[in-house]
C-alpha positions as CSV (number, residue, x, y, z in Angstrom):
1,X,-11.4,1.7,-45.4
2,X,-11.2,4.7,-44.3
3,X,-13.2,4.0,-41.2
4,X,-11.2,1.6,-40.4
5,X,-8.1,3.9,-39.9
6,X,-9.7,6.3,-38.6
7,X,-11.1,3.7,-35.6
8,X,-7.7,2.5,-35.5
9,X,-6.1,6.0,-34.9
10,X,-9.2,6.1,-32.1
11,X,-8.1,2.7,-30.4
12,X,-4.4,3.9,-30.8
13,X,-5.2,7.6,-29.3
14,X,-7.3,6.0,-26.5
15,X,-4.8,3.9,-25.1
16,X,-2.3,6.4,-25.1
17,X,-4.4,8.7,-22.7
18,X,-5.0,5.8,-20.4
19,X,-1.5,5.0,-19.7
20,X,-0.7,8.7,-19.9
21,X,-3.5,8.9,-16.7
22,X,-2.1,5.8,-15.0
23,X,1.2,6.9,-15.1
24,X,0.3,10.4,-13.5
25,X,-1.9,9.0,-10.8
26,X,1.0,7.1,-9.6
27,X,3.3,10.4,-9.3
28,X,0.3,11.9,-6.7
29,X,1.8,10.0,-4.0
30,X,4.8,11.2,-2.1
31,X,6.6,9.7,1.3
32,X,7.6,11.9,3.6
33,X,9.4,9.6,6.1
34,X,12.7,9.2,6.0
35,X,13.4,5.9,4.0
36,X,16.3,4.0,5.5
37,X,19.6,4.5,3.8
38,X,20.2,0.9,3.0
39,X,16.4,0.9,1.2
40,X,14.1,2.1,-1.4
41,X,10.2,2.6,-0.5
42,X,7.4,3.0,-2.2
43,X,4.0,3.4,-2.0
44,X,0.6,2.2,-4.1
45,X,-2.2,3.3,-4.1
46,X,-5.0,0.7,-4.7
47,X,-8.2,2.4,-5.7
48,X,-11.4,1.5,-5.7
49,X,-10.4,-1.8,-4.2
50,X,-10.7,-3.2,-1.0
51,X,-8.8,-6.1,1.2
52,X,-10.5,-9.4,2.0
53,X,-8.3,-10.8,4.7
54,X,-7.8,-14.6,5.0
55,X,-6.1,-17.4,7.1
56,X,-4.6,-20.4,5.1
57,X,-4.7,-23.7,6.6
58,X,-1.6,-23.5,8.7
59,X,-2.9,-20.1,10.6
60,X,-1.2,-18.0,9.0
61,X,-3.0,-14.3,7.3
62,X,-3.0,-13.1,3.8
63,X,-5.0,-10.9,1.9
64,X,-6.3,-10.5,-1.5
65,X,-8.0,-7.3,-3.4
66,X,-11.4,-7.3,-4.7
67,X,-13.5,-4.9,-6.5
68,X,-15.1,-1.9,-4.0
69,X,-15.8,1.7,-4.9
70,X,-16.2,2.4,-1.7
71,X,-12.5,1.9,-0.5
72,X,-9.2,2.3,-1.6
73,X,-6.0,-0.1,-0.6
74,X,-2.7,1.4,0.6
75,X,0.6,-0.6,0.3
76,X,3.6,1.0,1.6
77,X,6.6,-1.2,1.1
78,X,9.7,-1.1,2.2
79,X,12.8,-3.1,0.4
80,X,16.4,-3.5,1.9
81,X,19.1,-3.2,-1.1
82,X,20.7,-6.7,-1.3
83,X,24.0,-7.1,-2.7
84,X,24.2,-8.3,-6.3
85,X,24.8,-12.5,-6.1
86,X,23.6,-12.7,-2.4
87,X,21.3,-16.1,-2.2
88,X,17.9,-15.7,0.4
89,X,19.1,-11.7,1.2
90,X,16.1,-10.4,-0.1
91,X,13.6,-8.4,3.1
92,X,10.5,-6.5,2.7
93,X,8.3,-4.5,4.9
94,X,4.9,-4.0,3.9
95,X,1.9,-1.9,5.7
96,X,-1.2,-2.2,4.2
97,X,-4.3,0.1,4.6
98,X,-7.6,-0.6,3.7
99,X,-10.0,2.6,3.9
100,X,-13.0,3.7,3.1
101,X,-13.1,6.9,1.0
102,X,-15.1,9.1,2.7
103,X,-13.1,8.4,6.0
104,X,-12.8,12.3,7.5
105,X,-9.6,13.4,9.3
106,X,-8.8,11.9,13.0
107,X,-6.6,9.7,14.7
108,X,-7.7,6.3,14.4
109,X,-6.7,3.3,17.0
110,X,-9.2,1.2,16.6
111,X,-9.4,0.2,13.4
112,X,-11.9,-2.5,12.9
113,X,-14.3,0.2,14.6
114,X,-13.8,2.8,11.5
115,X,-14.2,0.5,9.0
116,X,-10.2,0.1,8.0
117,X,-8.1,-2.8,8.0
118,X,-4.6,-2.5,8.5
119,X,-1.9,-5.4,7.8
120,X,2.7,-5.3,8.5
121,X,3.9,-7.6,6.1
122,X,7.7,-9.1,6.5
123,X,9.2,-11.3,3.7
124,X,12.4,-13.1,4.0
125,X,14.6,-16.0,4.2
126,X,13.9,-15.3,8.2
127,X,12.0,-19.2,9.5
128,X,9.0,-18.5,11.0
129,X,9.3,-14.9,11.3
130,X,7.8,-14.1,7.9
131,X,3.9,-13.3,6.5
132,X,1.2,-10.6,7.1
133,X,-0.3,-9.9,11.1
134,X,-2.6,-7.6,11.7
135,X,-1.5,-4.0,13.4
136,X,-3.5,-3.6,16.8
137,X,-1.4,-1.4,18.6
138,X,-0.9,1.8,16.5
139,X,-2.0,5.6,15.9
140,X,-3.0,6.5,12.4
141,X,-3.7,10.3,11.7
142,X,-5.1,11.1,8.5
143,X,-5.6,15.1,8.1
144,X,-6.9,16.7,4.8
145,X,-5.3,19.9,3.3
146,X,-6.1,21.0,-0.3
147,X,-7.1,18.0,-1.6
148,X,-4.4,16.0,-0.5
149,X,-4.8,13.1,2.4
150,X,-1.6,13.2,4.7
151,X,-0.9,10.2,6.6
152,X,0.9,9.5,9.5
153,X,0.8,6.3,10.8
154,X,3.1,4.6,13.9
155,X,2.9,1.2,15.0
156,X,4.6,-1.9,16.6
157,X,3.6,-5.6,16.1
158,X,4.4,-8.1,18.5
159,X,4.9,-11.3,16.2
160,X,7.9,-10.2,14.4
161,X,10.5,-8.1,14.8
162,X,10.2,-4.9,12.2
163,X,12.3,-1.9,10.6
164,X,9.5,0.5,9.8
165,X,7.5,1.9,12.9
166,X,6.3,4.6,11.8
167,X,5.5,5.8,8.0
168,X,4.2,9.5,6.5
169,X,2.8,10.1,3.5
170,X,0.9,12.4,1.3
171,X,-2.0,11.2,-2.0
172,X,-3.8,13.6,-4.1
């Protein structure tokens, strides 16, 4: 009996650290763009994962996350605050970063050629001006200072018309 509360008070204890952990990785990130007034951002940091991009059968890109200790995902997100009771209001802005994590500091423009993928998501009741395309014509600077990555990254697409052109950021 007594081993049983003792592994019990273990499990307990263990589960508290690793939310505890989870919770404080996810504070390491910080924007340092301007978010627009009307908005919230956010930014996730996907680690040890990496983005397999696909086309459905109507042409059109997604991307899922798989297993990869060799990379880590960043989504930045952008949401536009949508009055309460407003039907199809909701838009979202999404930049997505696959890269590999011993990538050392530049400015990247070709990013197939370093190993990254990079992805501008737009969601909303918007016909046929919605989904993920891939970012070809952008500048991403990644500089290192004290163990922290900072990110600067502008870009246009040419699909869709877009809000966020240019994002900064900063992981630990």
């Amino acid at each position: 009996m007594k081993y049983f509360a003792l592994l019990s008070l273990f499990l307990i204890c263990s589960c508290a650290i690793k939310n505890k952990s989870a919770e404080f990785a996810l504070k390491k990130s910080v924007i340092l763009s301007d978010c627009p007034k009307d908005a919230t951002c956010e930014i996730i940091v996907n680690n040890n994962k990496a983005m397999v991009v696909k086309t459905d059968e109507f042409g059109k890109i997604y991307y899922e996350l798989i297993d990869n200790k060799e990379k880590n995902v960043l989504v930045y997100s952008y949401y536009k605050t949508v009055p309460k009771g407003m039907q199809d209001g909701h838009y979202k802005e999404d930049v997505v970063i696959e890269i590999n994590k011993n990538i050392q500091d530049g400015a990247f423009s070709d990013f197939s050629d370093k190993g990254m993928k990079v992805l501008f998501g737009r969601f909303c009741y918007c016909k046929g001006y919605t989904g993920n395309y891939k970012i070809d014509n952008g500048m991403l600077k990644i500089t290192t200072k004290n163990k922290q990555y900072h990110f600067d990254f502008n870009f246009t697409v040419k699909e869709v018309p877009q809000i966020i052109k240019n994002i900064q950021f900063v992981i630990e």
